[in-house]
DSSP file (Angstrom, degrees, kcal/mol; ACC not computed):
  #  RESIDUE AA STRUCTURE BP1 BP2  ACC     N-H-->O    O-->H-N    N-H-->O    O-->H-N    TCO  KAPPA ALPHA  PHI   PSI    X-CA   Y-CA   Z-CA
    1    1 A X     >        0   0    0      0, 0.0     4,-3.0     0, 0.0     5,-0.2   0.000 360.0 360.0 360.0 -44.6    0.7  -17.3   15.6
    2    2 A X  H  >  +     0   0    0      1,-0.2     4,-2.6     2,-0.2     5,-0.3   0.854 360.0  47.5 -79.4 -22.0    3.7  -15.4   16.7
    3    3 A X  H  > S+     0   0    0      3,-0.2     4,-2.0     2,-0.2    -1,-0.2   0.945 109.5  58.6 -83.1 -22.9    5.6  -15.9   13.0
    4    4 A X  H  > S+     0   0    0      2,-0.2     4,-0.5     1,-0.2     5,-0.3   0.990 113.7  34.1 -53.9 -76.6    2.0  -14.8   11.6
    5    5 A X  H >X S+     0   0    0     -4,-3.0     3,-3.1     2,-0.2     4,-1.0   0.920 114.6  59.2 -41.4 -46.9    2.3  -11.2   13.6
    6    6 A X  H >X>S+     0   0    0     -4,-2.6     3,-3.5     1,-0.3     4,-1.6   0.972 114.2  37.5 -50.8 -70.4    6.1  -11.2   13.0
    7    7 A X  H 3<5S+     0   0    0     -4,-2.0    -1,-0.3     1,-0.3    -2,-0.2   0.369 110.7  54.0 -45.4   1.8    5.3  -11.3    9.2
    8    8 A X  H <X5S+     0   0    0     -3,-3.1     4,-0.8    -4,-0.5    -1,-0.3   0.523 117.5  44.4-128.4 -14.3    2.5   -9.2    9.3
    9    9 A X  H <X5S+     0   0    0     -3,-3.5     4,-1.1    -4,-1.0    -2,-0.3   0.749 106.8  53.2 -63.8 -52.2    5.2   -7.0   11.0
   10   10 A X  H  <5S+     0   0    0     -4,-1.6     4,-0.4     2,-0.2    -3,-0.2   0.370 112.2  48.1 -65.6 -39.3    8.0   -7.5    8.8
   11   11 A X  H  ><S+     0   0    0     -5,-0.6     4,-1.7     2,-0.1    -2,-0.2   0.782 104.6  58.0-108.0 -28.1    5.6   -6.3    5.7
   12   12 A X  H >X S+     0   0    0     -4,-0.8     4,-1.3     2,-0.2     3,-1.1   0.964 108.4  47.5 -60.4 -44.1    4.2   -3.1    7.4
   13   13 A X  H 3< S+     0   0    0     -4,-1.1     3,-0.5     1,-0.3     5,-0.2   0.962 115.1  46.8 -70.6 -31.5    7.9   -2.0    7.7
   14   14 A X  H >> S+     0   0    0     -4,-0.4     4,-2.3     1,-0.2     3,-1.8   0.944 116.4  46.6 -57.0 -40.3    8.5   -3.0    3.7
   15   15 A X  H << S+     0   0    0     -4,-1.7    -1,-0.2    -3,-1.1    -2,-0.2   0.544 116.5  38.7-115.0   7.9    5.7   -1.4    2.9
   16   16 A X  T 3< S+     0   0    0     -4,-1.3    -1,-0.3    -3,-0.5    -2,-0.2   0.081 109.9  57.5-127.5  37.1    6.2    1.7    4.8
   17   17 A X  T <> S+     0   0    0     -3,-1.8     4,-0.8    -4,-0.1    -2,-0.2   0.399 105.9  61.4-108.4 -15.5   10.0    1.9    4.0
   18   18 A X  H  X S+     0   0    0     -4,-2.3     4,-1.7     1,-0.2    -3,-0.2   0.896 107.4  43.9 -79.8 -41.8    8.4    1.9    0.1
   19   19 A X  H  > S+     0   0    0     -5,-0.3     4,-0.6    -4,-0.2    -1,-0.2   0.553 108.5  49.8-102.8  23.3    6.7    4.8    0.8
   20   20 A X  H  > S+     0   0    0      2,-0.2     4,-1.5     3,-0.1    -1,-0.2   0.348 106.4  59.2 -65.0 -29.1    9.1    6.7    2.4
   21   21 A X  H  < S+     0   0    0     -4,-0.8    -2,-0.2     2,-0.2    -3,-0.1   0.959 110.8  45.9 -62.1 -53.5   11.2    5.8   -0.3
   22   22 A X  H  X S+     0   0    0     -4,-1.7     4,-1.0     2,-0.2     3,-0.3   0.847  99.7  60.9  -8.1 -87.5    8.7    7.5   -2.4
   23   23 A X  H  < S+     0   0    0     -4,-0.6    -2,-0.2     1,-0.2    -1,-0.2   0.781 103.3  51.1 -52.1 -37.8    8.1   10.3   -0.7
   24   24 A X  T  < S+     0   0    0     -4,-1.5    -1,-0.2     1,-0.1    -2,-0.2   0.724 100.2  73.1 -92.2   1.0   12.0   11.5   -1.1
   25   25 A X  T  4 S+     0   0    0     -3,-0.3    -2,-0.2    -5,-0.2    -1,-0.1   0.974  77.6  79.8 -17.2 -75.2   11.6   10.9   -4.6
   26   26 A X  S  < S-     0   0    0     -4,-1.0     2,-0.2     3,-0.1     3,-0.0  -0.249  77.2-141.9 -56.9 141.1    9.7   13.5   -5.2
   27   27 A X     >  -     0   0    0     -2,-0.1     4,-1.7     1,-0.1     5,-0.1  -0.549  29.0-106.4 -84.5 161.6   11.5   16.6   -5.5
   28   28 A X  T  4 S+     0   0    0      2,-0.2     5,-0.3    -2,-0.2     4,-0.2   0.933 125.5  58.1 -45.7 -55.0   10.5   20.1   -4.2
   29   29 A X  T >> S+     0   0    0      1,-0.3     4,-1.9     2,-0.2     3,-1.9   0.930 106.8  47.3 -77.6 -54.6    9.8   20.7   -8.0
   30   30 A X  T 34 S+     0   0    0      1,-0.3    -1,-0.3     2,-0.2     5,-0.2   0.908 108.2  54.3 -27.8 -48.9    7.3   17.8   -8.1
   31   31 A X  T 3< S+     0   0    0     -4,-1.7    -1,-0.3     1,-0.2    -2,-0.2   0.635 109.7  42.8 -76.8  -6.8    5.6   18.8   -5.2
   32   32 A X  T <4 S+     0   0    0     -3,-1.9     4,-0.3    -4,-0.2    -1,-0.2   0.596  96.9 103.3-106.7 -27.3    4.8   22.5   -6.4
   33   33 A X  S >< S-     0   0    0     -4,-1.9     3,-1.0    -5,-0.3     4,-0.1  -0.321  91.8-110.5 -57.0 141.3    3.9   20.7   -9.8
   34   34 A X  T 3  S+     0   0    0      1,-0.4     4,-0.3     2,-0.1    -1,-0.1   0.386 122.1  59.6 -79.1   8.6   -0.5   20.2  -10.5
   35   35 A X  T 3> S+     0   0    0     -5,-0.2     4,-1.1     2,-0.1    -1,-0.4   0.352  73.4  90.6 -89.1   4.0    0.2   16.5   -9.9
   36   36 A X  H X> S+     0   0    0     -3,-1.0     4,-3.2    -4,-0.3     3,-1.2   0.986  85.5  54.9 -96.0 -49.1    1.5   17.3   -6.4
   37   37 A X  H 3> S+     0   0    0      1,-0.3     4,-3.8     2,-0.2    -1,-0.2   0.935 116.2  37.5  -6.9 -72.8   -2.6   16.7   -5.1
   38   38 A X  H 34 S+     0   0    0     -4,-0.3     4,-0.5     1,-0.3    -1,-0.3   0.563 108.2  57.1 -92.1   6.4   -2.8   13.4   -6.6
   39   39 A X  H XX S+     0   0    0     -3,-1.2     4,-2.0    -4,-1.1     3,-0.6   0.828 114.0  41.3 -80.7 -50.0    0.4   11.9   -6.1
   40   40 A X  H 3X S+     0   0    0     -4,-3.2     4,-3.5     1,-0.3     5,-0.4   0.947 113.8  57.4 -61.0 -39.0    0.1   12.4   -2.4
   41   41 A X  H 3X S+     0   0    0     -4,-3.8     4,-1.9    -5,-0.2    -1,-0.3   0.829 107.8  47.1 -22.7 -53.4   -3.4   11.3   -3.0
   42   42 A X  H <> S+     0   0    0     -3,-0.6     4,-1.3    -4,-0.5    -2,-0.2   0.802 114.9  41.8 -79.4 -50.1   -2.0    8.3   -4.4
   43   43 A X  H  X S+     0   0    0     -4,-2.0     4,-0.7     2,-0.2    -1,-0.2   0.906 115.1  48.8 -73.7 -32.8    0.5    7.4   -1.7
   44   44 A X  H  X S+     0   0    0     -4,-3.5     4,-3.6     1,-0.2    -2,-0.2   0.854 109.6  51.7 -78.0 -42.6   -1.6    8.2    1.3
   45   45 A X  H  X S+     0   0    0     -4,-1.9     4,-0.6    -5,-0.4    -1,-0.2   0.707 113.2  47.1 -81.7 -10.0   -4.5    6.3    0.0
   46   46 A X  H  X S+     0   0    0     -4,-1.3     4,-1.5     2,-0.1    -1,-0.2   0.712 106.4  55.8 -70.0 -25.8   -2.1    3.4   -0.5
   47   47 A X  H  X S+     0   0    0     -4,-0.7     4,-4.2     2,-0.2    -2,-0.2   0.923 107.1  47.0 -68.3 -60.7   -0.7    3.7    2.7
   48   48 A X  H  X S+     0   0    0     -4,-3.6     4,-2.6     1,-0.2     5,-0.3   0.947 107.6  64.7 -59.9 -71.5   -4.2    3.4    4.5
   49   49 A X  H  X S+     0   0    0     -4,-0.6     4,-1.1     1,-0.3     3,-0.4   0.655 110.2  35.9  29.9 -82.0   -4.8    0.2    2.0
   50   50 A X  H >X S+     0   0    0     -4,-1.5     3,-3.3     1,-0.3     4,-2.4   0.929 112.7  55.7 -48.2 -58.7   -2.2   -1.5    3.7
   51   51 A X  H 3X S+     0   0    0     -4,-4.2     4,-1.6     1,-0.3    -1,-0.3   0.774 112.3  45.4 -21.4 -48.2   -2.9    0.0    7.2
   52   52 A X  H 3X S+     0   0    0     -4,-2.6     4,-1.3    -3,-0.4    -1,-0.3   0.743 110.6  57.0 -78.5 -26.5   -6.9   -1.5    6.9
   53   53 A X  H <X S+     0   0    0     -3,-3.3     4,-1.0    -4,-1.1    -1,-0.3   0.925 108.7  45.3-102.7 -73.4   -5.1   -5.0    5.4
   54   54 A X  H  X S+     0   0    0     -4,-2.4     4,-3.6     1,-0.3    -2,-0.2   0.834 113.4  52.2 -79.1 -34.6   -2.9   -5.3    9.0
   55   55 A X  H  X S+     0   0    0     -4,-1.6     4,-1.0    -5,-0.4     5,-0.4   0.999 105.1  50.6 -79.6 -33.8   -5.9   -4.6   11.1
   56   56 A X  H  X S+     0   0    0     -4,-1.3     4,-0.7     1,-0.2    -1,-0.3   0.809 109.4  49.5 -66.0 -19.8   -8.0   -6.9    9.8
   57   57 A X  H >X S+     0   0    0     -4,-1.0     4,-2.3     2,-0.2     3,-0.9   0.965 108.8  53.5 -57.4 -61.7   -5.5   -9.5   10.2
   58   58 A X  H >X S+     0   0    0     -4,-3.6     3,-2.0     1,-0.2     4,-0.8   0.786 105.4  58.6 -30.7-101.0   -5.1   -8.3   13.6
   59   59 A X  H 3X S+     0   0    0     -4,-1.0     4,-1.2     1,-0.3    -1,-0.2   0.365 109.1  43.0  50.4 -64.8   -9.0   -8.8   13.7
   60   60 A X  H XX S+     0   0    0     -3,-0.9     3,-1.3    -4,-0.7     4,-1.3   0.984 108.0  56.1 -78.8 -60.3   -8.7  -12.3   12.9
   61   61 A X  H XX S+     0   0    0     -4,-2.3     4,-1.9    -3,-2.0     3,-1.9   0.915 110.7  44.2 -37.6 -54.4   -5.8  -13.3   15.1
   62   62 A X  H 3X S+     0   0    0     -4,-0.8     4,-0.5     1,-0.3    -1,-0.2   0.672 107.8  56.9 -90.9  -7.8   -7.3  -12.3   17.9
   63   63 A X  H << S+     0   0    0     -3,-1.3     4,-0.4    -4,-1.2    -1,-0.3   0.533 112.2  45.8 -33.2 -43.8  -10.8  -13.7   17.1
   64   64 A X  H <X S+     0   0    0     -3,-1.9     4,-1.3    -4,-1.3    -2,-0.2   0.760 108.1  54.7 -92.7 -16.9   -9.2  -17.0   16.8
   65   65 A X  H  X S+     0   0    0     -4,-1.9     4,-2.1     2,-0.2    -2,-0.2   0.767 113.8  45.7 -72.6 -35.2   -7.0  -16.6   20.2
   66   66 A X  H  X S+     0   0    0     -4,-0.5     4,-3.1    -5,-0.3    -1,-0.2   0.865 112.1  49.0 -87.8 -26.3  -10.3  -15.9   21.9
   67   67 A X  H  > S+     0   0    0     -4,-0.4     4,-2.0     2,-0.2     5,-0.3   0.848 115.4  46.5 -67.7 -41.3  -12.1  -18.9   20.2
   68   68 A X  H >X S+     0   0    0     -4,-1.3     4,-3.7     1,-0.2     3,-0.7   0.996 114.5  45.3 -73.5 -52.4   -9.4  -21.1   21.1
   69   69 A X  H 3X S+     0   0    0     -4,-2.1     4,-2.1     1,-0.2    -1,-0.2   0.881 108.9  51.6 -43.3 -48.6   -9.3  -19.8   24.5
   70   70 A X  H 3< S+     0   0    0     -4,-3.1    -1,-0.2     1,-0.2    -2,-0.2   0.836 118.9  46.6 -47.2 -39.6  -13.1  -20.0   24.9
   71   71 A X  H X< S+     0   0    0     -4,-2.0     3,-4.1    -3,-0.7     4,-0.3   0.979 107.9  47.9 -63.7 -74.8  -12.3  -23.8   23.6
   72   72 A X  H >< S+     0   0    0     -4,-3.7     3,-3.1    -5,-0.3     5,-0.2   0.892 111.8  60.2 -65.6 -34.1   -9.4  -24.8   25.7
   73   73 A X  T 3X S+     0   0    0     -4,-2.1     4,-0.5     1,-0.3     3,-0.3   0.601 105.1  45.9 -46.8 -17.1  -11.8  -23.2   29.0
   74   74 A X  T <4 S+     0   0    0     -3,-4.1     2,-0.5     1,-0.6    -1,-0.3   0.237 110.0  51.6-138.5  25.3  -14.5  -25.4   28.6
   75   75 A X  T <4 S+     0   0    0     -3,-3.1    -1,-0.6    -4,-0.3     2,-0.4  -0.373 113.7  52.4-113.3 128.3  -12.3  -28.9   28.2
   76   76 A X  T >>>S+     0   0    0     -2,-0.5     4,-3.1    -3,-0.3     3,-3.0  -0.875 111.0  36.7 -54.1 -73.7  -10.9  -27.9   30.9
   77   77 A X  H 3X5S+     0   0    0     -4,-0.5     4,-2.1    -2,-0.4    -3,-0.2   0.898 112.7  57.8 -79.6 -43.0  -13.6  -27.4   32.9
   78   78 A X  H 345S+     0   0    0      2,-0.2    -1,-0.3    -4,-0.2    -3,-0.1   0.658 115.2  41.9 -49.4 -15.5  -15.6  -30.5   31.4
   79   79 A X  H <45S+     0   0    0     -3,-3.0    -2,-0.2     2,-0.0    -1,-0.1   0.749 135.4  18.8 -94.2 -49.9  -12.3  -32.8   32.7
   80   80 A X  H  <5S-     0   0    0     -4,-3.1    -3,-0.2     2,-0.1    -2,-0.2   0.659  93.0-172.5-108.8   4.0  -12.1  -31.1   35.6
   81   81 A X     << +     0   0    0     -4,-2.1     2,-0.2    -5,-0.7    -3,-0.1   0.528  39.2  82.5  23.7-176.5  -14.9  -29.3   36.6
   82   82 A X  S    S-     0   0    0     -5,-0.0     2,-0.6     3,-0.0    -1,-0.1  -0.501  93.5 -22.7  91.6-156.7  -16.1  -26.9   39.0
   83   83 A X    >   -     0   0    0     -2,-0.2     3,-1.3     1,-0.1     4,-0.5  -0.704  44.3-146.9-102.0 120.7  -15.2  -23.1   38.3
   84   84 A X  T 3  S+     0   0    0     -2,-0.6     3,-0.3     1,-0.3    -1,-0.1   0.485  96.2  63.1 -57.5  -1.1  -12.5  -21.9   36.3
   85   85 A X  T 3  S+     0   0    0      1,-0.2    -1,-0.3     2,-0.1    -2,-0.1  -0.138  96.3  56.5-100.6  40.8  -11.9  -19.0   38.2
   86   86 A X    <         0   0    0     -3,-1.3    -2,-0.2     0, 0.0    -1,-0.2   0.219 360.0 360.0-142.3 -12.6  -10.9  -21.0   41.6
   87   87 A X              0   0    0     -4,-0.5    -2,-0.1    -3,-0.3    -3,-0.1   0.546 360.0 360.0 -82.2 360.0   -8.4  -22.6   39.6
């Protein structure tokens, strides 16, 4: 789990050191130019891409951390029984 976040960590910062990299590309004279719209378009809506990518990973992880949890809570309490909050 934790090299899953680390990676998922490890590629937001690639993939928002590539579009910073980007973004000083462009020159001042790019940016006044009638592309300037849809090139930021372009980057911003890549950007979010990624963003919606990482949360839904998040998502997941933490879907299965709570399934597992729910899991480990009720063999436990089926070996040992009584209430898991006395423990």
């Amino acid at each position: 789990m934790i090299q899953l976040v680390r990676h998922g960590q490890d590629t937001s910062l690639r993939s928002l050191q590539v579009w910073a990299d980007l973004a000083r590309q462009l020159s001042s004279t790019a940016l006044r130019s009638p592309a300037r719209a849809m090139m930021i378009s372009v980057a911003y809506d890549l950007f979010e891409k990624v963003l919606r990518a990482q949360r839904q990973v998040v998502d997941e992880l933490v879907a299965t951390q709570r399934q597992l949890v729910q899991q480990f809570l009720t063999t436990i309490t089926a070996i040992i029984g009584g209430d898991p909050a006395r423990w």
